[in-house]
C-alpha positions as CSV (number, residue, x, y, z in Angstrom):
1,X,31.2,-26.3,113.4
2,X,30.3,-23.6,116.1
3,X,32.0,-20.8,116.8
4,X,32.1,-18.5,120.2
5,X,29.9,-15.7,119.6
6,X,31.0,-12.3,121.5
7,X,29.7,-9.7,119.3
8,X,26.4,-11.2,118.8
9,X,26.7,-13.3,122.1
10,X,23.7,-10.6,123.5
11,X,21.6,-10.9,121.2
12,X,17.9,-12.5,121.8
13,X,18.8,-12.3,125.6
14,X,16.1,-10.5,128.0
15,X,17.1,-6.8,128.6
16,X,19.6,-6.8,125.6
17,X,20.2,-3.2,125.4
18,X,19.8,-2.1,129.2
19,X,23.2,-1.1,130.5
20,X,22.6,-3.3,133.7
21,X,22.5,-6.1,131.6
22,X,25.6,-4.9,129.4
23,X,27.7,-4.4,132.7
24,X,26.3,-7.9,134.2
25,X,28.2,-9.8,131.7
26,X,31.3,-7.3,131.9
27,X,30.9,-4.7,129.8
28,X,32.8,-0.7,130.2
29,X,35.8,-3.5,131.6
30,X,37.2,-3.0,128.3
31,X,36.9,0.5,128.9
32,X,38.8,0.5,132.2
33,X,41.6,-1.1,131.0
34,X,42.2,0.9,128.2
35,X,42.0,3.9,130.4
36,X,44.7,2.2,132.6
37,X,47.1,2.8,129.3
38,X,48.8,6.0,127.5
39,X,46.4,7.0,124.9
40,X,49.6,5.6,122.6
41,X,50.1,2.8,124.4
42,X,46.1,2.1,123.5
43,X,47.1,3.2,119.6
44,X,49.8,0.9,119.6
45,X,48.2,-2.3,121.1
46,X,45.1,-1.5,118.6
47,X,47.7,-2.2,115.7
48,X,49.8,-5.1,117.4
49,X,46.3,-7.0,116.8
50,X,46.1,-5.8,113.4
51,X,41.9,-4.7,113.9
52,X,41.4,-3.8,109.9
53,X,38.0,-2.2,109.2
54,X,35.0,-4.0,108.9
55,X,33.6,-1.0,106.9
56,X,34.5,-2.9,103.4
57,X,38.1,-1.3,102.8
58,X,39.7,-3.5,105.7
59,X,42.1,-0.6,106.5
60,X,43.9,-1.3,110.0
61,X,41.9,1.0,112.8
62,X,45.3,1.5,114.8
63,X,47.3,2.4,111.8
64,X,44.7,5.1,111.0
65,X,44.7,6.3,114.4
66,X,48.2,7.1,114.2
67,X,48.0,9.2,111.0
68,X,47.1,11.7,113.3
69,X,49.2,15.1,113.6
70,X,51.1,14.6,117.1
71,X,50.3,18.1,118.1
72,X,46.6,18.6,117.6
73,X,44.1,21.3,119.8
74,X,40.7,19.3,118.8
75,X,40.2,15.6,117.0
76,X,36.9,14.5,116.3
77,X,35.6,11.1,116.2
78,X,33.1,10.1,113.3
79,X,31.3,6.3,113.9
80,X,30.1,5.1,110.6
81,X,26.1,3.6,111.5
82,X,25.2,4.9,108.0
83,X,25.3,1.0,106.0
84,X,23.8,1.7,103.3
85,X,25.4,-1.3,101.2
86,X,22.7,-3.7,99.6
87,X,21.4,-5.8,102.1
88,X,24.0,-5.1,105.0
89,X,22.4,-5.8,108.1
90,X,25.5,-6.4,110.6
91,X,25.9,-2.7,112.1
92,X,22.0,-2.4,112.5
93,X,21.7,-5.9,114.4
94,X,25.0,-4.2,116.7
95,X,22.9,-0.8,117.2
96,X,19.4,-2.4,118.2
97,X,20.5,-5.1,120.3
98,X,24.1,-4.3,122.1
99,X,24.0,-0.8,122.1
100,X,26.3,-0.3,125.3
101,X,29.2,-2.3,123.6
102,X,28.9,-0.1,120.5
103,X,29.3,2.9,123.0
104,X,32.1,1.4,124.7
105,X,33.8,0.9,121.7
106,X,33.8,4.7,121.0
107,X,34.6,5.3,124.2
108,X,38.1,2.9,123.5
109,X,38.7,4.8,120.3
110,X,37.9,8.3,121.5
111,X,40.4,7.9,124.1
112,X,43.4,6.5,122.2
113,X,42.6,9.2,120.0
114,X,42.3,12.1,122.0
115,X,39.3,12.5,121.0
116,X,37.0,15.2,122.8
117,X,33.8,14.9,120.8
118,X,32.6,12.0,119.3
119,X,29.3,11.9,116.1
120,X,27.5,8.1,115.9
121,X,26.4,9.1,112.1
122,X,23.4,6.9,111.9
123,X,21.3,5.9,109.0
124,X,18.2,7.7,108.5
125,X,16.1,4.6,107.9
126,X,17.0,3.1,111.1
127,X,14.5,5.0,113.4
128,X,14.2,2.1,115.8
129,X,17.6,2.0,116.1
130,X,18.0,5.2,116.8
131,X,16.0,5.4,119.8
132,X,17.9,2.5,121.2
133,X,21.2,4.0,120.8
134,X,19.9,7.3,122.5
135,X,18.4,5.6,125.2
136,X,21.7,3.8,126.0
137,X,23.7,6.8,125.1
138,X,21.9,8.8,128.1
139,X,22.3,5.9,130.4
140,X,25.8,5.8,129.7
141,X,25.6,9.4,130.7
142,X,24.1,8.9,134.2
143,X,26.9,6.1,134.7
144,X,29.7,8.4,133.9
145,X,30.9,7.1,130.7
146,X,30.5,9.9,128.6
147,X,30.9,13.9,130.1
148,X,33.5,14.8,132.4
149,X,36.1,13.4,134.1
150,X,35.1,9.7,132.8
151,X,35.7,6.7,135.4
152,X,37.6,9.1,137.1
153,X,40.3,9.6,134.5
154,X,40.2,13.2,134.2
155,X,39.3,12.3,130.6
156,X,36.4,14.3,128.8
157,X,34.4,13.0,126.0
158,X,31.5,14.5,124.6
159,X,29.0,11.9,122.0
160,X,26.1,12.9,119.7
161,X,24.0,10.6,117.1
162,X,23.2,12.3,114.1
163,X,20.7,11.1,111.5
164,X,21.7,10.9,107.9
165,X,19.4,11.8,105.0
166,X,19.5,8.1,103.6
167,X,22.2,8.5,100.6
168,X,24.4,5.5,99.5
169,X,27.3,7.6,99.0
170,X,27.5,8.8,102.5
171,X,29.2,5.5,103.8
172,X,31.9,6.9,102.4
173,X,34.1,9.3,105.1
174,X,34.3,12.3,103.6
175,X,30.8,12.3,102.3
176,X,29.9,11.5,105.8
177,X,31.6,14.5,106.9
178,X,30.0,16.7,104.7
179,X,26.3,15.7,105.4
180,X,27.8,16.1,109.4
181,X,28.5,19.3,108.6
182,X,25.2,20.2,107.4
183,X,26.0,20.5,103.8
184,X,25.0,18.0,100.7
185,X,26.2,14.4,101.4
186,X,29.0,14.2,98.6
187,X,32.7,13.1,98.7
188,X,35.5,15.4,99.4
189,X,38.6,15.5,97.2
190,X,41.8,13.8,99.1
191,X,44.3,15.0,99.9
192,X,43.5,16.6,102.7
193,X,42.6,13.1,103.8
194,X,40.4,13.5,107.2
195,X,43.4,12.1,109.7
196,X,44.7,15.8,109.0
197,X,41.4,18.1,107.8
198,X,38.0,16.8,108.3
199,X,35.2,16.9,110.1
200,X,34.9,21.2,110.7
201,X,38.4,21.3,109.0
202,X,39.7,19.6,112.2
203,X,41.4,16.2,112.5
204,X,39.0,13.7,112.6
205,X,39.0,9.6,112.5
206,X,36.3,7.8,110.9
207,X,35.6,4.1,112.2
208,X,32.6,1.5,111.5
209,X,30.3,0.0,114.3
210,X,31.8,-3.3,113.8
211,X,35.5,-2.2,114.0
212,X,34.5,-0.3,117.2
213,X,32.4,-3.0,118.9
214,X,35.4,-5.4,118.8
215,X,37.5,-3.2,120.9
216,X,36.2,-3.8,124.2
217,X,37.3,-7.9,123.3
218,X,40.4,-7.5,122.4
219,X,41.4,-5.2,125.8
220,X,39.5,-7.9,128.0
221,X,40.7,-11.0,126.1
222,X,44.3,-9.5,124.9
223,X,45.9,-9.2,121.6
224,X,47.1,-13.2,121.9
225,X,43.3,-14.1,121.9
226,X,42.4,-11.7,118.8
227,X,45.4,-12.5,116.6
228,X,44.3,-16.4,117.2
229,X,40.9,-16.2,115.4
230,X,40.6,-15.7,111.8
231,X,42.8,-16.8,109.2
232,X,47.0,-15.1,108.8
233,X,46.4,-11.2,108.0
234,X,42.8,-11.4,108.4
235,X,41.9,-11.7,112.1
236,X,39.3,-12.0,114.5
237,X,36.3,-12.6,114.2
238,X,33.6,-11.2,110.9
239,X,29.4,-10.7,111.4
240,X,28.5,-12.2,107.7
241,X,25.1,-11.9,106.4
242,X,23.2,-13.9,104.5
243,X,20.0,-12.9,102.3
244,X,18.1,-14.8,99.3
245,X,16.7,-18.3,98.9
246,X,18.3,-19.4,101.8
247,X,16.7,-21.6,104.5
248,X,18.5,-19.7,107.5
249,X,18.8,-15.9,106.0
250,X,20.8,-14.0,108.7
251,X,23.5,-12.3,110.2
252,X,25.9,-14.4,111.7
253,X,29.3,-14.3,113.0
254,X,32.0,-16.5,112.6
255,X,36.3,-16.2,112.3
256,X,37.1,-14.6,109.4
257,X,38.2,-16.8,106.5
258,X,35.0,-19.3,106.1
259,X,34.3,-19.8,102.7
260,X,31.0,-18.9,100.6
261,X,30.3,-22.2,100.6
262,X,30.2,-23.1,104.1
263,X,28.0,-19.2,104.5
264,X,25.3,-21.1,102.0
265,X,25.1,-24.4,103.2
266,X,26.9,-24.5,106.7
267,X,24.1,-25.6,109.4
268,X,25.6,-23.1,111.8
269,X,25.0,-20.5,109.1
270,X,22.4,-20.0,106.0
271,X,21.1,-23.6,106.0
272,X,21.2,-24.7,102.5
273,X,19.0,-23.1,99.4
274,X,14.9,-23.6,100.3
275,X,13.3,-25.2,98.3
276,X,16.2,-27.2,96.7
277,X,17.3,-24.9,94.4
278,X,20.8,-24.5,93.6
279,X,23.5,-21.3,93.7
280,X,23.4,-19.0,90.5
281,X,25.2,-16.5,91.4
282,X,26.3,-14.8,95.2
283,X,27.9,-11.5,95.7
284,X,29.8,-12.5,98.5
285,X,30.5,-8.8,100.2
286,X,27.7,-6.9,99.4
287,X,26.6,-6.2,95.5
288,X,29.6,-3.7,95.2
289,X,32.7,-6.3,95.6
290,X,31.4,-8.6,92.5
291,X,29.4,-11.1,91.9
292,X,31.0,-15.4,91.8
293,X,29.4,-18.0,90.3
294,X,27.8,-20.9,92.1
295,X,27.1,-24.5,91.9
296,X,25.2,-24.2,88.7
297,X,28.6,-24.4,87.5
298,X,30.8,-26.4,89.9
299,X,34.0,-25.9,87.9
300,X,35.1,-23.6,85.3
301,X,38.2,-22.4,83.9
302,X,39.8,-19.7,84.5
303,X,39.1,-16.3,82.1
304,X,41.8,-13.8,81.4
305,X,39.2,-11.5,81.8
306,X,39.2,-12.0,86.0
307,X,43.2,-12.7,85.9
308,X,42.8,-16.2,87.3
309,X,45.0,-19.1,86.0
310,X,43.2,-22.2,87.5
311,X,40.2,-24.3,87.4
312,X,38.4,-23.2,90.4
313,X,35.5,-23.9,92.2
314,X,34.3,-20.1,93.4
315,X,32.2,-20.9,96.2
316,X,35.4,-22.3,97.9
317,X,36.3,-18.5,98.1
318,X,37.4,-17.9,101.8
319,X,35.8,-14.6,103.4
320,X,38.2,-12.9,104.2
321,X,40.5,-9.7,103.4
322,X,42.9,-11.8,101.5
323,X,41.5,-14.8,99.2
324,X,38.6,-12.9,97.6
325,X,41.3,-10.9,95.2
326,X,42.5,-14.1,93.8
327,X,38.9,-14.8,92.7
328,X,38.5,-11.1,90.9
329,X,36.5,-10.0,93.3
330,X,37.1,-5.7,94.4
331,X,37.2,-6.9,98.5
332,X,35.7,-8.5,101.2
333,X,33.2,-5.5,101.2
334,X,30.8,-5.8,104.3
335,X,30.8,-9.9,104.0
336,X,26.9,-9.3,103.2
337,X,26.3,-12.6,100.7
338,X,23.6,-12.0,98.3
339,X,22.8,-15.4,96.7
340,X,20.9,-16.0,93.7
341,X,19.1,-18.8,92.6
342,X,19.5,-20.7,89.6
343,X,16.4,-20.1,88.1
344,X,16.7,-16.3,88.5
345,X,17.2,-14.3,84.9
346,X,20.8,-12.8,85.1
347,X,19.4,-10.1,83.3
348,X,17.3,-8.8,86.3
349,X,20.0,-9.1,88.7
350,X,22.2,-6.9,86.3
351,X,18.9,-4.9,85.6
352,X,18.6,-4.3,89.4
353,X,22.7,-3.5,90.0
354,X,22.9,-1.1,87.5
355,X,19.7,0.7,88.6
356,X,20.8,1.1,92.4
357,X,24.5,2.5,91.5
358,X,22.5,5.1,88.4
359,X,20.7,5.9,91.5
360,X,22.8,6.8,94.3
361,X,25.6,8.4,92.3
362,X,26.1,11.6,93.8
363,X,27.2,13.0,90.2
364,X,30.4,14.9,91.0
365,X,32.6,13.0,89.0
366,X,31.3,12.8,85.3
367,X,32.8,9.4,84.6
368,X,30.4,8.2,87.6
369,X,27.3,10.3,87.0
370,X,27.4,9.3,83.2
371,X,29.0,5.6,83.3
372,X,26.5,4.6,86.0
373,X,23.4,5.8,83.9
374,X,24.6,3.8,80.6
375,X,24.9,0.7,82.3
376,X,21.4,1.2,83.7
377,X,20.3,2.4,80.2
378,X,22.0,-0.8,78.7
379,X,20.7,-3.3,81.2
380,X,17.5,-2.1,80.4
381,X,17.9,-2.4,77.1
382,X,18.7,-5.9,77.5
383,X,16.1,-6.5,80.0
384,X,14.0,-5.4,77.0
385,X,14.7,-8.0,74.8
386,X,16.5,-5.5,72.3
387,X,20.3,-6.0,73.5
388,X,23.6,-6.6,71.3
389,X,26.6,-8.8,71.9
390,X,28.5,-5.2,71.7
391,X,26.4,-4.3,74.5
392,X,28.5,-6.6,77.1
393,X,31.7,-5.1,75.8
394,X,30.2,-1.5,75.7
395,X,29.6,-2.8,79.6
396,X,33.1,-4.3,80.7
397,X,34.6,-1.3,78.7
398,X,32.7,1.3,80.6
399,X,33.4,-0.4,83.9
400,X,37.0,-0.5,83.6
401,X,37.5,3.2,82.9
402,X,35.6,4.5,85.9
403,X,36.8,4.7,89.2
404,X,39.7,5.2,92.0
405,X,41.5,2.5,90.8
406,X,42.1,4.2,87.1
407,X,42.5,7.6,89.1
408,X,39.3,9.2,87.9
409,X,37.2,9.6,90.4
410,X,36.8,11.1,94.1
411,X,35.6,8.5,96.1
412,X,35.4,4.5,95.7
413,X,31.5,4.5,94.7
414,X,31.9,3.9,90.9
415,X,34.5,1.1,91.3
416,X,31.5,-0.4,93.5
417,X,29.0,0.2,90.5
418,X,31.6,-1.4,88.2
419,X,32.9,-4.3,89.5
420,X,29.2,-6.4,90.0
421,X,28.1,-5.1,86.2
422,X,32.2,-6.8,85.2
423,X,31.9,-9.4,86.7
424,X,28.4,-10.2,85.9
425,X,29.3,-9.8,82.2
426,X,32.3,-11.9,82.2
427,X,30.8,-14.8,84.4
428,X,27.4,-15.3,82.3
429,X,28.3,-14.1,79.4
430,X,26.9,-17.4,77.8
431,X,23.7,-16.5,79.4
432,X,23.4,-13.4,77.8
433,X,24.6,-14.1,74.9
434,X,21.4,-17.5,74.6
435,X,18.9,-14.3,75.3
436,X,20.5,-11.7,72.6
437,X,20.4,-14.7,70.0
438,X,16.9,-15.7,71.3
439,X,15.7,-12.4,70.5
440,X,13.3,-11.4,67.6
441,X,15.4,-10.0,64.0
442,X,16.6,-6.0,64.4
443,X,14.9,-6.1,67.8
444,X,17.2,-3.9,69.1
445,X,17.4,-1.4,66.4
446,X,13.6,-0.8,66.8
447,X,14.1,-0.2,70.6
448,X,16.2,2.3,70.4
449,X,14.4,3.7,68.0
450,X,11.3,3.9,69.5
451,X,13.2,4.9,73.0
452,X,15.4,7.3,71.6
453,X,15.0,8.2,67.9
454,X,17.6,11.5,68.2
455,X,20.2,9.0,69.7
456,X,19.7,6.7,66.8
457,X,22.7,7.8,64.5
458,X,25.3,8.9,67.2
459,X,28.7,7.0,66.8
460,X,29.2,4.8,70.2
461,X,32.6,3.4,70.0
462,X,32.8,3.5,66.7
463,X,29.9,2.1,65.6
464,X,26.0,3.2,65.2
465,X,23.9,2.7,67.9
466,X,21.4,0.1,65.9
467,X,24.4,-1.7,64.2
């Protein structure tokens, strides 16, 4: 079934990111109404259509705006462009083909905030992008929609795009602000969240590209329009991408609440698997919300691992804020499916997880920095053909005492590192279990000691290491 595309609608047309194009098919109109309004009435329209974040937490953008202290001399304005979560694409596709609506966006938000200077934090990587956003930025400049006095409002706003450094962690807000502010790119401890201290120690709202670029809709469409599209809670519409041995690999949008299966095999979307593979495994939000399993395995029972009482097919998991918690996954994340195929080794794909979240820990919290590296450590280790059963309940143990969610951490990053390597264990656990028992006699005991001899007779969870 086709959907209306308005976020992507400018894409692969002539002249994309030129503002005359942009206004041709209406664009800064969003702006112009909102201006029309009280920046409260703006705050207050924002969460009558219930916008939540397209960032991965799904937090309602109007709510957030109205954390702000009522009486404020400065409020700063941070756009997340950083997307560093493996293999989001949606934000970059926004930047490098519709800049102007991205701007406008800001513009909406900046105002309803009172925002006087706005920061489009922007992923180091994205160097094409970059110079597309600038070149729009100044253009919007030379129209009047940045500066003083903006469409004659009396309303000043001020925007720069700053160029990260390229770390993970920096998607989240206060890590952000930090590497804005010129300092290492590491997560502040909350309270004070950034609503009331952030960005210079000022108040300061933090909003993704997506979140932003739906703005100028929902002022030119209305609220009706918006709260019509998607599915109850979960509204409007979601740019979903779509990477691995599909036929159509992509970024797509669609109404939220589609279900993994229709993302895989939908004609309007990833096609079907090439080469007539089937589905493995997908991470349906990006690798940090968890992985599901696929039609390998088109019905299992439920595990009390994952707190699910049903048979359940898991590729009929809607995408949206909502359903994916009743199939033990962390979130909708970024809606950035990562499908696996069925002849893929699950050990790799655990191997690669573990690697990326060792990697990109900033190492503040010592439940992150060291939890992280003994999944990698373990994954290689089974990788290596020298694994233990205890090894995938070392895993699931580590996993579940890191993170915001048992209140041990700063910032969200190790519940993203835990909940793929959990749910990878506890949904092919069979899988590793048929290459541990595959494995040649005391293999395991001979890796470590050749790895790590001095490690060999430490106790790990009661037990020595080559036991």
């Amino acid at each position: 079934m086709a959907h209306e595309k308005f976020l992507l609608k400018n894409v692969g047309k002539r002249h994309s990111t030129s503002l005359a194009a942009y206004k041709a098919s209406g664009g800064y109109d969003g702006a112009a109404a909102a201006m029309k309004l009280k920046p409260d009435e703006l705050v207050e329209l924002v969460k009558k259509a219930n916008l939540r974040g397209r960032g991965g937490a799904g937090f309602p953008a109007g709510m957030k705006w109205s954390f702000l202290p009522p009486k404020r001399d400065i409020t700063y304005l941070c756009v997340n462009a950083d997307e560093s979560e493996p293999p989001t694409f949606c934000n970059r596709v926004l930047l490098e083909s519709d800049p102007h609506m991205v701007l406008e966006g800001v513009l909406i938000a900046a105002y309803a905030t009172r925002t006087t200077t706005a920061y489009i934090y922007m992923r180091g990587e994205f160097t094409e992008q970059f110079h597309i956003m600038q070149k729009a930025l100044d253009e919007a400049y030379a129209a009047g929609y940045f500066g003083k006095n903006i469409l004659g409002s009396g309303y000043d706003l001020e925007c720069y795009i700053h160029r990260g450094a390229g770390a993970y962690v920096c998607g989240e807000e206060t890590g952000l602000i930090e590497s804005l502010e010129g300092k290492r790119g590491w997560p502040r401890i909350k309270p004070p969240f950034p609503a009331v201290e952030g960005l210079f120690r000022k108040p300061t709202v933090v909003n993704n590209v997506e979140t932003l670029a739906c703005l100028p809709h929902i002022l030119t469409r209305g609220v009706d329009w918006w709260l019509a599209l998607g599915s109850p809670g979960s509204h409007g519409t979601k740019l979903y991408c779509v990477s691995g041995p599909v036929n159509r690999p992509g970024c797509y949008e669609a109404p939220l609440g589609i279900t993994v299966r229709e993302l895989i095999y939908g004609d309007d979307f990833g096609g079907g698997m090439a080469g007539g593979k089937k589905v493995k495994a997908v991470f349906p939000g990006g690798l940090s919300m968890g992985a599901l399993r696929g039609d390998v395995f088109p019905k299992i029972p439920a595990a009390g691992s994952i707190d699910l009482k049903q048979d359940f097919d898991e590729l009929d998991c809607k995408l949206d804020f909502d359903d994916v918690r009743k199939y033990g996954l962390l979130g909708l994340g970024t809606a950035a499916a990562v499908v696996v195929p069925d002849d893929a080794d699950i050990r790799d794909v655990l191997l690669n997880v573990s690697r990326f979240y060792a990697h990109e820990s900033c190492g503040q919290c010592t439940q992150c920095r060291e939890g992280t590296a003994w999944m990698y450590k373990i994954a290689q280790r089974l990788r290596a053909g020298a694994g233990r059963s205890v090894d995938l309940d070392i895993l699931v143990e580590v996993s579940q005492n890191m993170g915001m969610m048992p209140g041990m951490s700063i910032c969200g990053l190790p519940d993203g590192a835990a909940w793929p390597v959990r749910t990878l264990v506890q949904r092919f656990r069979a899988e590793f279990e048929r290459h541990i028992a595959a494995q040649p006699p005391r293999a395991a005991e001979e890796h470590i000691r050749r790895v790590n001899p001095a490690a060999y007779e430490l106790p790990i969870l009661g037990a020595r290491v080559g036991a």
